[in-house]
C-alpha positions as CSV (number, residue, x, y, z in Angstrom):
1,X,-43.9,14.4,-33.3
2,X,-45.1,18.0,-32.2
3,X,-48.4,19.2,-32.4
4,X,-49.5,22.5,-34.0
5,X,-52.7,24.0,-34.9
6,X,-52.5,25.9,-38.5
7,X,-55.7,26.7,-40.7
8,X,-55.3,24.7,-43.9
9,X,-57.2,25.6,-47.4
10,X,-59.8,22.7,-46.9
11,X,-59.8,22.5,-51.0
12,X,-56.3,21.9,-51.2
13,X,-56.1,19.7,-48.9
14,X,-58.8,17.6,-50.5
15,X,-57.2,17.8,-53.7
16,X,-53.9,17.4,-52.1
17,X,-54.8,13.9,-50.3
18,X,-56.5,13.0,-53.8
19,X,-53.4,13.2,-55.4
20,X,-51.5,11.7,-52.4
21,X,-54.3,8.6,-51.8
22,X,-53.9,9.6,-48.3
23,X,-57.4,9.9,-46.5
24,X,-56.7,11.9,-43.3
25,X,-55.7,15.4,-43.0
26,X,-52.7,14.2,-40.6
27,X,-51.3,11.8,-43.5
28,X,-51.6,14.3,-46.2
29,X,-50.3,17.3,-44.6
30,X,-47.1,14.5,-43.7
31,X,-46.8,13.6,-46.8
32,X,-47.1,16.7,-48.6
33,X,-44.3,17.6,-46.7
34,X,-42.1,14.8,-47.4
35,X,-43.1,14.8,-51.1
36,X,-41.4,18.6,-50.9
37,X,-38.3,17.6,-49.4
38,X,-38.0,14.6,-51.6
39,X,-38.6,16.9,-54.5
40,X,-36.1,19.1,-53.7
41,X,-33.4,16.9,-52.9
42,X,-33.8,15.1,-56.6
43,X,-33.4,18.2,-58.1
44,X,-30.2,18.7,-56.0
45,X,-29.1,15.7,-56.9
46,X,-29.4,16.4,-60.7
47,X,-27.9,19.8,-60.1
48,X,-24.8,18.1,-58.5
49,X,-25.1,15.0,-61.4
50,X,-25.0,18.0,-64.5
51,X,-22.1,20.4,-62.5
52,X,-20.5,16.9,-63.0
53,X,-21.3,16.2,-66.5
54,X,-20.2,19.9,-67.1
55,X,-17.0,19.4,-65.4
56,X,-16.3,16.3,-67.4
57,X,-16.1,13.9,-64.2
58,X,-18.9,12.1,-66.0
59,X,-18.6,10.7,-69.4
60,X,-22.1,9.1,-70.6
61,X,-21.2,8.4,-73.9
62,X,-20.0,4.6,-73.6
63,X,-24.4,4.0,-73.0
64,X,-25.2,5.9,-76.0
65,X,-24.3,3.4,-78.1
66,X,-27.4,1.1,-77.5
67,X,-29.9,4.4,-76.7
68,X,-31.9,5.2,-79.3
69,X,-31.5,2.2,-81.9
70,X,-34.6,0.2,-80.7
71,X,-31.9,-2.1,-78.4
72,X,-33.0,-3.1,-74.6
73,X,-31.7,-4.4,-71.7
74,X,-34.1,-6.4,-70.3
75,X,-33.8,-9.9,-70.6
């Protein structure tokens, strides 16, 4: 891991590791990070999952028959 020295915005830190629960500047600026790159790959991945909807490649319709009438799944 590689060591850098960066001034931070000390309030959004703090409200950063609030949101995180982390309670070290070193954990929240990691996890910030890795909260951004998660982030981004979902929404890549839901790009890529509607391109395939669009495309017709996948067909959702055989759940919607028990979506939206009250039915679970859970046993």
């Amino acid at each position: 891991m590689a060591r850098t020295v960066i001034d931070v915005d000390d309030e959004a830190l703090a409200e950063a590791a609030r949101h995180l629960g982390t309670s070290t500047k070193k954990d929240t600026v990691n996890a910030a990070l890795r909260e951004i790159i998660d982030r981004r790959r979902r929404a890549a991945a839901i790009a890529r999952m509607r391109e395939l909807v669009a495309d017709g490649e996948i067909d959702f319709s055989a759940f919607d028959e028990g979506w939206g009438t009250g039915a679970s799944t859970a046993a």
